[in-house]
Backbone bond lengths (Angstrom), bond angles and torsions (degrees), N, CA, C in turn:
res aa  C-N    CA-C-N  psi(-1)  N-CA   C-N-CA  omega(-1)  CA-C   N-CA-C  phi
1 X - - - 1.467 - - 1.525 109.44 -
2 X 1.420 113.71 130.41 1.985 111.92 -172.60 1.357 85.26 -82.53
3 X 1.164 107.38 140.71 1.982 130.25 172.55 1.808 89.29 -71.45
4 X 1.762 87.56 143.78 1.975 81.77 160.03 0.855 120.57 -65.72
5 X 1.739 87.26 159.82 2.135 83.33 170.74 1.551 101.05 -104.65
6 X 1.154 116.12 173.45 1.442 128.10 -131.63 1.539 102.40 -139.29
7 X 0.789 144.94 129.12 1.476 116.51 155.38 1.311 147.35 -87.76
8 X 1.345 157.26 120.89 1.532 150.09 -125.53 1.622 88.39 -52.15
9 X 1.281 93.50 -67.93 2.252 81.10 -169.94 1.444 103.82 -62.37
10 X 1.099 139.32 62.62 1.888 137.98 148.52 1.786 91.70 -116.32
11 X 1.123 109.83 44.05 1.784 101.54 162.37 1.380 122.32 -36.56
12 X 1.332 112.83 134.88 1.465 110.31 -177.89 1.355 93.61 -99.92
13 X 1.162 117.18 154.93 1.905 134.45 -175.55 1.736 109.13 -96.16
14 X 1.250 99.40 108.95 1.352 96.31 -176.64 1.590 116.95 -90.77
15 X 1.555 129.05 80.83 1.282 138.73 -155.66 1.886 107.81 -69.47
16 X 1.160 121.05 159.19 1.668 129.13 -135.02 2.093 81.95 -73.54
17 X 1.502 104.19 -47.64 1.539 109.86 -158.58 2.113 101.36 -74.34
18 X 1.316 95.01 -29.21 1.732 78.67 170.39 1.933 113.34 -81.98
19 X 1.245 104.58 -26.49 1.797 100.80 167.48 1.374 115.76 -80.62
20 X 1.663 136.37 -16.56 1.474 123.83 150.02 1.776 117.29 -61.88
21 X 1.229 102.39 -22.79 1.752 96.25 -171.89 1.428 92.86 -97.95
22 X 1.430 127.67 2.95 1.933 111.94 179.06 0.927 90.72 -99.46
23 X 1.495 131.11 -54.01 1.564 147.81 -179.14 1.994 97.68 -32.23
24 X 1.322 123.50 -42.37 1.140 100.50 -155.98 1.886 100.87 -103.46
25 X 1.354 115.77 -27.16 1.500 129.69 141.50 1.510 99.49 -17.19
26 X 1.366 105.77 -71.68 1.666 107.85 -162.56 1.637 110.01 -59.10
27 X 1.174 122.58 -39.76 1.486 137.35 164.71 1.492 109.55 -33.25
28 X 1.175 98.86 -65.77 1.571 131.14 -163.17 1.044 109.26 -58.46
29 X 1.263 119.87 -26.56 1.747 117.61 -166.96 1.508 104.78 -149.51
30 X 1.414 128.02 -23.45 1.663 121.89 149.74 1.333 130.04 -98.51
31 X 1.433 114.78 -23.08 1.082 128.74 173.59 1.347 113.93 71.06
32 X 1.938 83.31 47.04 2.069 84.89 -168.78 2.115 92.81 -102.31
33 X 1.265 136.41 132.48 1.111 145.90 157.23 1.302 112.02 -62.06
34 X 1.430 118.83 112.62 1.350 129.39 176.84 1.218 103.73 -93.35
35 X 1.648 139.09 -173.67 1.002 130.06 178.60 1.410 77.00 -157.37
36 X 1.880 110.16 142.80 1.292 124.39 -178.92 1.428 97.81 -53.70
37 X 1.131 161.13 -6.74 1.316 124.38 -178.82 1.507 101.94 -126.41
38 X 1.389 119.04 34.46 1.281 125.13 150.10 1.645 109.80 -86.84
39 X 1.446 141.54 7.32 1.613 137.23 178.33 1.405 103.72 -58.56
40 X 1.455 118.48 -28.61 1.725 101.28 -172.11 1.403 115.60 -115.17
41 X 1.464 95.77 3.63 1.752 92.75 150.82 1.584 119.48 -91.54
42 X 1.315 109.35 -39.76 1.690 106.85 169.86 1.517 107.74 -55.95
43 X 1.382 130.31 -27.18 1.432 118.50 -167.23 1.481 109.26 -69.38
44 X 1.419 97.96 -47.17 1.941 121.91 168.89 1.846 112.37 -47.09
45 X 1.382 101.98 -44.64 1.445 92.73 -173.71 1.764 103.90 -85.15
46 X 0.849 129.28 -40.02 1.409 140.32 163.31 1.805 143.70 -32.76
47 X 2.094 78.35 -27.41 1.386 96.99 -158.39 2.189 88.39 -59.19
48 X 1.336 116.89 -56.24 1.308 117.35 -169.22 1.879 116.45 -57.46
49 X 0.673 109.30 -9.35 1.921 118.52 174.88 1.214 89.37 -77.50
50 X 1.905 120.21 -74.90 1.404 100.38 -176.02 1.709 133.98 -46.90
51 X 1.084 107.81 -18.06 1.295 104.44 -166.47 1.189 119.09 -96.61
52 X 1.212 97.18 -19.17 1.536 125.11 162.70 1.627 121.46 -47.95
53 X 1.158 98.24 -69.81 1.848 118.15 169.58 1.378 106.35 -58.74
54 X 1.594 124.65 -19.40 1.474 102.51 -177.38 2.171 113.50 96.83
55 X 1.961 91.68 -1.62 2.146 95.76 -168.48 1.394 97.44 -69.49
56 X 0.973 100.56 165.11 1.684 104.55 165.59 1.818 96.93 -116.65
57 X 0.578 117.13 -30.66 1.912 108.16 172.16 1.527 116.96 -125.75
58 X 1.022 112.66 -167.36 1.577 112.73 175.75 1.199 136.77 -86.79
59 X 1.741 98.10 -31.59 1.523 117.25 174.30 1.407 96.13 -55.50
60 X 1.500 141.60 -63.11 1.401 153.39 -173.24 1.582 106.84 -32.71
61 X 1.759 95.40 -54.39 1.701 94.99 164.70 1.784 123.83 -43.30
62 X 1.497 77.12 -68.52 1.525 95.97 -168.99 1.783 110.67 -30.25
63 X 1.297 98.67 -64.13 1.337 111.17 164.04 1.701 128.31 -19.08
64 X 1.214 83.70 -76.06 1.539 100.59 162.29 1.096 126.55 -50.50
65 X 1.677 139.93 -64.52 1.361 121.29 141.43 1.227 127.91 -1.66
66 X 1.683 114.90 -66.06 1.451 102.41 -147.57 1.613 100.28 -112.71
67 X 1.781 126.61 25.45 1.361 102.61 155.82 1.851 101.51 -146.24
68 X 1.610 89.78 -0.05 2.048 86.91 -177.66 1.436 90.91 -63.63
69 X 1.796 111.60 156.11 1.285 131.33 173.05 2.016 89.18 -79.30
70 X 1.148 105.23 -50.65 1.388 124.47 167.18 1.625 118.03 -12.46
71 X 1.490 127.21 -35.90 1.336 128.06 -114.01 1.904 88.55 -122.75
72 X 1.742 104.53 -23.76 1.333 101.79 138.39 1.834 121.09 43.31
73 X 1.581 63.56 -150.50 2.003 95.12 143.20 1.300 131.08 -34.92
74 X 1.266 104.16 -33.64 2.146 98.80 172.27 0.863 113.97 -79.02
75 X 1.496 142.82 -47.17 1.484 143.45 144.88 1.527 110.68 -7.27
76 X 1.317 123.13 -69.22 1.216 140.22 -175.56 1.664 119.02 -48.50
77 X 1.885 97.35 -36.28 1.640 115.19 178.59 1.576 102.66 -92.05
78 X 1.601 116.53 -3.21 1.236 94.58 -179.15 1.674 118.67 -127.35
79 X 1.656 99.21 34.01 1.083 137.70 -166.43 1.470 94.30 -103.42
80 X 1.260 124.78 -53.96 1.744 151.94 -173.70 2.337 82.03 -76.93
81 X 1.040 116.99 -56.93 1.617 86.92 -166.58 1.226 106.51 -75.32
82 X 1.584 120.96 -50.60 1.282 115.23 -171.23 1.771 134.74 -55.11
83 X 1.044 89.15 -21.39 1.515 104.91 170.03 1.784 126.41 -83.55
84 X 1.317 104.23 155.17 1.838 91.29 178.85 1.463 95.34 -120.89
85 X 1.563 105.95 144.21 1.534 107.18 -162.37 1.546 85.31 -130.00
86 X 1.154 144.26 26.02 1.517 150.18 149.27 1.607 100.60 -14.97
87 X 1.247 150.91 103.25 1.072 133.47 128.14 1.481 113.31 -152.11
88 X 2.163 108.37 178.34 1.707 100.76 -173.43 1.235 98.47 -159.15
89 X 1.047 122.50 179.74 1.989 111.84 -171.50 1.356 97.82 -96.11
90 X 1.632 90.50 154.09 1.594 108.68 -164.97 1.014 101.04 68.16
91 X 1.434 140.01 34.59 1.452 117.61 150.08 1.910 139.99 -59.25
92 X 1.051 101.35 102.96 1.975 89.78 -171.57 1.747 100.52 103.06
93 X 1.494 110.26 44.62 2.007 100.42 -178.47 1.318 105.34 -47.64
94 X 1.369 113.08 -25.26 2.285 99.01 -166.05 1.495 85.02 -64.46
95 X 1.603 144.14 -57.31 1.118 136.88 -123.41 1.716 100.67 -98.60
96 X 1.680 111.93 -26.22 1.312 116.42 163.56 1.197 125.59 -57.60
97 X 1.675 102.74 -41.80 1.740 116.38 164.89 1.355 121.30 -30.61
98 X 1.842 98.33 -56.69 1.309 90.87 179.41 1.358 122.69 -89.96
99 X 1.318 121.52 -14.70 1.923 108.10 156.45 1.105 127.29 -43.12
100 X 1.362 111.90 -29.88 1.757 113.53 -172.85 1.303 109.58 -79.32
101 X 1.754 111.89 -50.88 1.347 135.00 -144.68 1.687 86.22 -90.20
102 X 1.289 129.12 -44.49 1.489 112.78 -170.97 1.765 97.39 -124.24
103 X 1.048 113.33 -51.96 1.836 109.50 -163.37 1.736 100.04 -38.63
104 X 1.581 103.57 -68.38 1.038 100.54 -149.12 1.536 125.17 -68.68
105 X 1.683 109.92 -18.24 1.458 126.31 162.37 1.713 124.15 -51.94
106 X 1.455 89.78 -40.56 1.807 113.41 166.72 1.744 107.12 -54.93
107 X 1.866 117.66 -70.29 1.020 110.03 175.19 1.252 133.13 -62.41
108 X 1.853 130.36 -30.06 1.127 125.51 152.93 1.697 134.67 -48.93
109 X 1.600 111.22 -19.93 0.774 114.09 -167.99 1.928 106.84 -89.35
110 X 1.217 92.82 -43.81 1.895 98.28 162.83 1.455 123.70 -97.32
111 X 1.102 87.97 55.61 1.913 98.11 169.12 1.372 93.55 -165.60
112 X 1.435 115.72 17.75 1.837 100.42 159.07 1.207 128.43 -44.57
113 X 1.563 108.02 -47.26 1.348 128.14 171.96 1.708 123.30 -31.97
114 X 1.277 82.28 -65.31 2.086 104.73 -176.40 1.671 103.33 -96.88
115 X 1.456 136.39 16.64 1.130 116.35 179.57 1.334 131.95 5.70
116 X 1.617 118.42 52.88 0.950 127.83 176.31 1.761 108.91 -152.87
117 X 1.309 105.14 143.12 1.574 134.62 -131.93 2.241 93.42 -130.50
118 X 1.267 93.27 111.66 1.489 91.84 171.93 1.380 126.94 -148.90
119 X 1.046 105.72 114.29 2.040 108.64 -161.77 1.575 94.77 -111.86
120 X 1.620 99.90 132.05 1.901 96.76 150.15 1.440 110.82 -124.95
121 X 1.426 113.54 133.36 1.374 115.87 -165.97 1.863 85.13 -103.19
122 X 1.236 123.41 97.85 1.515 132.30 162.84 1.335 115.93 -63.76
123 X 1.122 121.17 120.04 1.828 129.65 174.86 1.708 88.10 103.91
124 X 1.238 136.49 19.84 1.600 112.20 -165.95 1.554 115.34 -45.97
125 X 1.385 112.82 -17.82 2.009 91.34 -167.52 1.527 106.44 73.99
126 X 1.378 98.91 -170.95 1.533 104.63 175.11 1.709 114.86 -50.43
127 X 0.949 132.88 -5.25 1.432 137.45 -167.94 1.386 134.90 74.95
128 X 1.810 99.49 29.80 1.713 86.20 174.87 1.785 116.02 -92.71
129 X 1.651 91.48 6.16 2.027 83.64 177.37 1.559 94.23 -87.97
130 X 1.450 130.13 4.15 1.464 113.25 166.67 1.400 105.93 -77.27
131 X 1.346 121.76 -67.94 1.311 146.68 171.90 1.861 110.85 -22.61
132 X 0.868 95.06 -54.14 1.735 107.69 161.00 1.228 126.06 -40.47
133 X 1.717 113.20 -73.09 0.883 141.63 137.42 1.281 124.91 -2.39
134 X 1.644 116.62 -56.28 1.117 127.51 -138.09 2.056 81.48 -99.92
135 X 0.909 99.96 -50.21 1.572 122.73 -178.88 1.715 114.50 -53.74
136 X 1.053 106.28 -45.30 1.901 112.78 167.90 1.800 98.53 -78.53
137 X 1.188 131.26 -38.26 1.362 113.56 170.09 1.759 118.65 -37.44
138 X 1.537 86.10 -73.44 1.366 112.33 165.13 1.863 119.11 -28.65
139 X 0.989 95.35 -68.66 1.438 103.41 170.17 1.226 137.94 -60.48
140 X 1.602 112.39 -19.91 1.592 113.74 156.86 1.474 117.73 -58.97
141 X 1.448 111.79 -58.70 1.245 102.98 -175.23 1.861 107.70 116.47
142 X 1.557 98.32 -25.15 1.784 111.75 170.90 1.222 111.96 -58.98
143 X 1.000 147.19 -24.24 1.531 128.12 -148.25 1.984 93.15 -135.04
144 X 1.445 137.10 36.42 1.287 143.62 -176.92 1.297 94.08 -64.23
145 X 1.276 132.59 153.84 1.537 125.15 176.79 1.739 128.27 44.27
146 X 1.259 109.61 3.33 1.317 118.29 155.26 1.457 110.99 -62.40
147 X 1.309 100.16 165.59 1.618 128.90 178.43 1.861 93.78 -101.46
148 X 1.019 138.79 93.43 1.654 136.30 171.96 1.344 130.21 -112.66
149 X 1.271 138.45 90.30 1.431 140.95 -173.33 1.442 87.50 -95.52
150 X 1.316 112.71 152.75 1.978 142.68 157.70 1.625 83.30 -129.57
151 X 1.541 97.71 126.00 1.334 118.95 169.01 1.501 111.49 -114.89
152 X 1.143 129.31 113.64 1.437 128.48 -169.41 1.875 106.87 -112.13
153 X 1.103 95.83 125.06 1.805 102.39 169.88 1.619 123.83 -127.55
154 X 1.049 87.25 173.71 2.184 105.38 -163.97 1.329 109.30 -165.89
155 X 1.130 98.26 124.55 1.281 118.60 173.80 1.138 102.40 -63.58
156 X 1.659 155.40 -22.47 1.325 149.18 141.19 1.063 140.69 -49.74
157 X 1.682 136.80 105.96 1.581 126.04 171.55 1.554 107.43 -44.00
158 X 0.999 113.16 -34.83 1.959 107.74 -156.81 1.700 77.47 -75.52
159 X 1.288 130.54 -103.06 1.458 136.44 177.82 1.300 106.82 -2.62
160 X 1.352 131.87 -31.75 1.344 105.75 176.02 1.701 126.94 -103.34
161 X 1.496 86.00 -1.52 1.517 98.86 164.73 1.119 141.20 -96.69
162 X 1.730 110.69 -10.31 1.252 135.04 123.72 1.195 128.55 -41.65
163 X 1.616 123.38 -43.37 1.771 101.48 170.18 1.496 127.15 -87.18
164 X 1.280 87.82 -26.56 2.054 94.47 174.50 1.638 107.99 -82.30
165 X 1.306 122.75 35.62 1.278 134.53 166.64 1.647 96.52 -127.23
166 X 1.090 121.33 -57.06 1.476 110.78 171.49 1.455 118.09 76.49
167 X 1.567 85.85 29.37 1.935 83.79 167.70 1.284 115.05 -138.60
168 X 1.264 116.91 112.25 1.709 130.13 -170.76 1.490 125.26 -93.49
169 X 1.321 117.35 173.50 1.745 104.77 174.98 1.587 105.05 -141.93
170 X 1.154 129.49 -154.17 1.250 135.90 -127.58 1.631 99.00 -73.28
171 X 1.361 109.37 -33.87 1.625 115.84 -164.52 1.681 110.71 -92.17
172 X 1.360 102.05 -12.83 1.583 100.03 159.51 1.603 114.58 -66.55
173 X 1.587 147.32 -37.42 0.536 160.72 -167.89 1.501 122.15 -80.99
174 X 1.261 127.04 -23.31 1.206 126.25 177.83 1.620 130.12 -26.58
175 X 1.358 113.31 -29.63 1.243 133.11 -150.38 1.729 108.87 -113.16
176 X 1.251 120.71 -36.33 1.324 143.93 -146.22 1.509 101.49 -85.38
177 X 1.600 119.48 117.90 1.492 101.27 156.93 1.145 125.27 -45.33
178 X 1.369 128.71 161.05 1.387 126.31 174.61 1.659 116.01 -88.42
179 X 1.040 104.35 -28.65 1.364 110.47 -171.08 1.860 106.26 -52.49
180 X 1.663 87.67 -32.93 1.928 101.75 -176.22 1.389 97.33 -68.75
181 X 1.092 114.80 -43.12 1.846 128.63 -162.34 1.837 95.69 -57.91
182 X 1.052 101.73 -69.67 1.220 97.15 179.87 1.686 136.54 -64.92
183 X 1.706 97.31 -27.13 1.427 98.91 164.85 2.138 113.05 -76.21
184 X 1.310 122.66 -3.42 1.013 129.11 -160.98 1.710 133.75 -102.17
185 X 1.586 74.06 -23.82 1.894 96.66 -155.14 1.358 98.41 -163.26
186 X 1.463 89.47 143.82 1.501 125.35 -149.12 1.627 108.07 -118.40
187 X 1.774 87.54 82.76 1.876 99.84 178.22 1.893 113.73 -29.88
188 X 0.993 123.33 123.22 1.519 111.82 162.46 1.815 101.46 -147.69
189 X 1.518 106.53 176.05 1.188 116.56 175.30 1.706 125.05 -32.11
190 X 1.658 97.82 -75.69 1.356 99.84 148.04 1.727 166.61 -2.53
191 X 1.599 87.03 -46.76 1.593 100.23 -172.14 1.638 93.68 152.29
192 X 1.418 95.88 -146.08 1.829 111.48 -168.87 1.697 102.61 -141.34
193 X 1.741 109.73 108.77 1.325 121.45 -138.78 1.431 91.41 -91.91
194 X 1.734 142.49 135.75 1.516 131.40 -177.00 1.963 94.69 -72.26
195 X 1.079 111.29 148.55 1.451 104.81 172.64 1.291 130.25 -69.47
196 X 1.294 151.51 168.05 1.260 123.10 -142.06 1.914 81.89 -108.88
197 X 0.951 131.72 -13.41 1.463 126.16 173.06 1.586 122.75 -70.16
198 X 1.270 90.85 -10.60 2.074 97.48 -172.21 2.218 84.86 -106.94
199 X 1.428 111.70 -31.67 1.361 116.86 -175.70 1.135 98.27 -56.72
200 X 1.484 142.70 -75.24 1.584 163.23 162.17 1.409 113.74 3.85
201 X 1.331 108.52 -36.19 1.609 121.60 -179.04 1.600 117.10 -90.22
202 X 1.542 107.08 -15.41 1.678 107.99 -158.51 1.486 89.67 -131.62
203 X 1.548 112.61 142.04 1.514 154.32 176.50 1.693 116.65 -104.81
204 X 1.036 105.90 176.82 1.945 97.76 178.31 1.408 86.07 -175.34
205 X 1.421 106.86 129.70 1.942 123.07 147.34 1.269 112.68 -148.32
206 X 1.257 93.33 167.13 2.206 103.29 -163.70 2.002 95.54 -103.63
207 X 1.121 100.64 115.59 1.556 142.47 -174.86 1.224 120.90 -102.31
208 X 1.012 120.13 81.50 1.733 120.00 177.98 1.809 96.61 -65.54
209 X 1.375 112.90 125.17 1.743 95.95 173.06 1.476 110.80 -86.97
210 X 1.487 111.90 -32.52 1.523 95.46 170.13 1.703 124.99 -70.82
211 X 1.136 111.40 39.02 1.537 117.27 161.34 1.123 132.83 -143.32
212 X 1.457 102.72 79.23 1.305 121.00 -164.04 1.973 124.74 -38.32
213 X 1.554 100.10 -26.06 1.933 93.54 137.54 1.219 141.62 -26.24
214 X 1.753 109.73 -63.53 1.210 103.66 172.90 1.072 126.64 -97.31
215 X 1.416 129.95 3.77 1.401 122.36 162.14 1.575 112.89 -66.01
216 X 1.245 103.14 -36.53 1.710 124.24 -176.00 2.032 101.50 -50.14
217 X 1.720 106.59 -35.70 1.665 109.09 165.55 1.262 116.61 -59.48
218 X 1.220 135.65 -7.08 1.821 127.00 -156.08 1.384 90.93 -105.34
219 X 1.235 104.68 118.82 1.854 102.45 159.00 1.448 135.00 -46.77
220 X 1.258 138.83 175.33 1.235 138.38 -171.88 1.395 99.93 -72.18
221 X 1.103 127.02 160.57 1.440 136.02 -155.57 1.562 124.40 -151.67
222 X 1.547 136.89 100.73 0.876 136.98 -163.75 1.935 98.42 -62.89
223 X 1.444 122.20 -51.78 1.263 96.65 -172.73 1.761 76.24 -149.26
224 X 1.820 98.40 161.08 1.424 124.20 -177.54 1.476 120.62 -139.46
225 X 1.687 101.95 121.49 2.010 97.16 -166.76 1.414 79.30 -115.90
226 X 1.603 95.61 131.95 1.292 124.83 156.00 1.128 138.68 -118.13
227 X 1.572 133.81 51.68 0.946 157.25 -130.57 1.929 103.96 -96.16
228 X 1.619 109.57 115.46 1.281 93.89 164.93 1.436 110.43 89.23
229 X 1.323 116.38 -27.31 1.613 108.47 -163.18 1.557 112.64 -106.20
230 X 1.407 136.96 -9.95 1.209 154.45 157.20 1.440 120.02 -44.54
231 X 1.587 107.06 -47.49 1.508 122.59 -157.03 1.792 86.54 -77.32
232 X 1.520 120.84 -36.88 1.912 102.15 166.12 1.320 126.80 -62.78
233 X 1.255 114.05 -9.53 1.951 100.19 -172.36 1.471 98.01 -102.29
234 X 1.433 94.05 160.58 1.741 108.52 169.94 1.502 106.42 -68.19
235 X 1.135 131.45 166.59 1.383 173.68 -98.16 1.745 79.91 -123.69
236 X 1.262 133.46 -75.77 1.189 148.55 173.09 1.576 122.80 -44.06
237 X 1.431 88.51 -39.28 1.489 84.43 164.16 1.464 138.49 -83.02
238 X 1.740 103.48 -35.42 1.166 104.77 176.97 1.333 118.11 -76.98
239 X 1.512 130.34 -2.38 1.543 140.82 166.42 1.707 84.59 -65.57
240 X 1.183 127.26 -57.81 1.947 99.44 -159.68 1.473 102.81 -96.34
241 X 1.362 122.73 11.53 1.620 115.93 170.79 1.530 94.91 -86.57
242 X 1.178 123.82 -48.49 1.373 128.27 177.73 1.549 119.82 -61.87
243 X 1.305 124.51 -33.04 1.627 135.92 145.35 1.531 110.86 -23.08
244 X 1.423 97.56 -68.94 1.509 115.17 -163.26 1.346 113.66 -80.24
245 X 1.321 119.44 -8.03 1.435 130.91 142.28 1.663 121.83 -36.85
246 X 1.372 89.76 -86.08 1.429 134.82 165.49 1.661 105.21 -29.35
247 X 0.954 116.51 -40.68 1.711 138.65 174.34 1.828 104.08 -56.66
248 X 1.444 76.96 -62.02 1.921 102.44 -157.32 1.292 120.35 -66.38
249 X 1.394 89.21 -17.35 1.971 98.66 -169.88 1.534 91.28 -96.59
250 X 1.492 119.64 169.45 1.173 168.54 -57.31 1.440 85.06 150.69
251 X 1.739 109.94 137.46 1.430 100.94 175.71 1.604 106.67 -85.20
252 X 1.524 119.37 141.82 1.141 108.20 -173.39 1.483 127.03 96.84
253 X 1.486 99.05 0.68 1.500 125.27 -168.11 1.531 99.02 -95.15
254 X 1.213 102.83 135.15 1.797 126.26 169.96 1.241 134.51 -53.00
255 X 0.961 139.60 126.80 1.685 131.02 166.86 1.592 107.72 -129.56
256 X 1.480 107.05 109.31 1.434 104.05 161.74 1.537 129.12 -96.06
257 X 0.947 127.04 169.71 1.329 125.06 -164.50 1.298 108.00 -138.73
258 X 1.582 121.32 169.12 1.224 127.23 163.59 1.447 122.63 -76.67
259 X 1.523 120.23 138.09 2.146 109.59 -162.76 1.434 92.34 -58.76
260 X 1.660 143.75 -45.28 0.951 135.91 -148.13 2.047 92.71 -83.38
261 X 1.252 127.18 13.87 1.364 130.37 -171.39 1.475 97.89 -118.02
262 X 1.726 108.40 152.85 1.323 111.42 170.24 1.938 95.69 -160.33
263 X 1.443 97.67 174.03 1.701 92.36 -167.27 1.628 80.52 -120.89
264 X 1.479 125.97 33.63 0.967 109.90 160.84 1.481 129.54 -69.43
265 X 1.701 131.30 148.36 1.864 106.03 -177.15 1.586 107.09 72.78
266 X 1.196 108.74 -25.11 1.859 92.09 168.07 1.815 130.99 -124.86
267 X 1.378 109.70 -23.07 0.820 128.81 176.42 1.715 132.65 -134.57
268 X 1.513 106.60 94.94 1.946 93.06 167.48 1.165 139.97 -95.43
269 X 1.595 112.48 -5.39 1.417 136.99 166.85 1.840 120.87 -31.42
270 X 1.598 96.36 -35.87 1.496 107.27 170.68 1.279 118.28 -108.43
271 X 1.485 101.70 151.24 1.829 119.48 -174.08 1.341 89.30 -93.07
272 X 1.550 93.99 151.90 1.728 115.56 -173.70 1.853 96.43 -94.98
273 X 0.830 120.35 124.66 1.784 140.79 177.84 1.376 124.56 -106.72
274 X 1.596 90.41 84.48 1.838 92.02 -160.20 1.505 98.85 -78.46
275 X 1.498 118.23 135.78 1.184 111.97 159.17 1.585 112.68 -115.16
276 X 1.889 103.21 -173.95 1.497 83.27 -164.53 1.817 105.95 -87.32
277 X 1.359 126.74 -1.01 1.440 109.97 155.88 1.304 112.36 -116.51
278 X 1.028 136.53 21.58 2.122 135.23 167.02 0.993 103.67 -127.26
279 X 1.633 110.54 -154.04 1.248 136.88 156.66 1.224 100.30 -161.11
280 X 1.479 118.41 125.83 1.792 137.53 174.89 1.358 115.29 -116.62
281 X 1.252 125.13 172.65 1.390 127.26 -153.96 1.787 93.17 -128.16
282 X 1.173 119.16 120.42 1.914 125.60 174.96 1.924 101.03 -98.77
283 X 1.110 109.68 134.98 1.104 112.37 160.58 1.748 104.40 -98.39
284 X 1.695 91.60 113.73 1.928 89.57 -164.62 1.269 104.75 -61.19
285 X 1.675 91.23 166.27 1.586 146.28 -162.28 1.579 86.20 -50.69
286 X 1.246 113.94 165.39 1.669 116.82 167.34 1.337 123.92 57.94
287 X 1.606 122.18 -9.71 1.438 127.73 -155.00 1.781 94.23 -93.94
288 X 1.259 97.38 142.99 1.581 97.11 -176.00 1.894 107.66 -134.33
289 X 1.026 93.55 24.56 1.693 91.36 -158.81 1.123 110.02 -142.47
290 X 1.423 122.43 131.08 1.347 159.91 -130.09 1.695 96.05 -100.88
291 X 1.485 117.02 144.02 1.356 122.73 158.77 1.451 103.31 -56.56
292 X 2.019 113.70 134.43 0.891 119.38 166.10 1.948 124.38 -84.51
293 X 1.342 78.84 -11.11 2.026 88.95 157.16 1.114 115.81 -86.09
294 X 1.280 128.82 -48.04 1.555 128.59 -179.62 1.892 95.93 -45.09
295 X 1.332 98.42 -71.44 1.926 86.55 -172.69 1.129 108.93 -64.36
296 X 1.089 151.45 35.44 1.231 117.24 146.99 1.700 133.29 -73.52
297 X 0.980 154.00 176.52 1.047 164.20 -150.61 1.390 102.98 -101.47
298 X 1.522 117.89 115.12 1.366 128.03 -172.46 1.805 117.12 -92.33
């Protein structure tokens, strides 16, 4: 049966008791923290799902969510609205500064041993903080004859099919010297193509972080930027995203964060690593052992 069509001004009213019971849905299964006076932005982003399915209110949604076999796939589309995937290369130069200028001298310097190089950029977005990433590796000059993967993830199918395509346009760029732009990427019709030598180094899969399953897929990890993506989960969540950190790293392994982020209230497992322009998080030297919350049995 085709759902009516509707017209943009037939707004549906998103009333306080159906946005406490989506609000906690969303908890429940993304572990995204709403804050009561997000109801009339979820109603706004929402309005097209409903109209989509054919609901006439929200409860109808709600419903739907939480017992269609159907509902699938909407999860998946509402993974892509609920989230903000804002980003562009060179995002944050003070904090890139210091990846180049101190992180990455740190990680080259303790992985002489294993000449091998492993970044996961968690929350990537379309993937230009891999690409970045991938490009200041490159540009040190430390890691020549290394073994080096940047593994970038998103909780979005679309976002991640956007970065393992690797071709951007004008608003990725805002940020980026040019001199990189042009040594990097390959003007075409299309967009602005990553070169296939900075491509060679970087991977992409879709990662729910609140499910400690699939973080449990990511290999061990010399260092992990998580920029930005913490400040959405509840209190609960970011204790086992930060677990599964804590898991993932490498003793001696990195965690950067977003400036407006801190592991204060959730995490003491990691040493604070002042450098002289950030501050990053070490899971200390010698440490071999796993959050005993993270393993537990999901």
């Amino acid at each position: 049966m085709t759902p009516p069509i509707r017209s943009p001004l037939d707004r549906i009213e998103l009333r306080r008791e159906e946005f406490e019971s989506l609000r906690d849905m969303f908890a429940e299964r993304l572990g995204l923290a709403l804050p009561p006076d997000a109801r009339t932005s979820i109603e706004r982003r929402l309005q097209d799902r409903l109209i989509h399915h054919g609901h006439g209110s929200f409860s109808e949604y709600a419903q739907f969510l939480r017992f269609s076999g159907a509902a699938v796939d909407e999860w998946e589309e509402l993974q892509d609205v609920l989230t903000v995937h804002e980003t562009y290369f060179w995002r944050d130069e003070a904090q890139l500064r210091s990846v180049r200028d101190e992180v990455l001298p740190l990680l080259a310097a303790q992985g002489q041993g294993r000449r091998r190089l492993t970044i996961w950029s968690a929350g990537c977005a379309t993937g230009e903080e891999v690409y970045t990433l991938a490009i200041l590796v490159h540009e040190s000059g430390l890691f020549r004859d290394w073994f080096v993967r940047i593994y970038g993830s998103d909780v979005s199918r679309r976002c991640i099919s956007v970065a393992r395509k690797g071709v951007y346009g004008a608003p990725s760029f805002r940020a980026i010297p040019q001199d990189i732009r042009k040594q990097y990427f390959h003007e075409r019709a299309d967009g602005a193509h990553v070169a296939e030598r900075i491509r060679a180094y970087c991977s992409f899969g879709q990662v729910n972080l609140a499910q400690p399953d699939k973080i449990r897929l990511v290999g061990r990890q010399d260092a992990i930027m998580c920029r930005n993506v913490l400040i959405y989960f509840d209190a609960g969540t970011r204790r086992l995203v930060t677990d599964g950190f804590l898991d993932r790293l490498n003793a001696g392994g990195i965690l950067l964060l977003g400036h407006s982020e801190s592991l204060a209230h959730v995490s003491t497992a990691f040493e604070l690593l002042p450098l002289k322009g950030d501050l990053v998080y070490r899971k200390p030297l010698g440490s071999f052992r796993s959050s005993p919350e993270f393993l537990k049995p999901t």
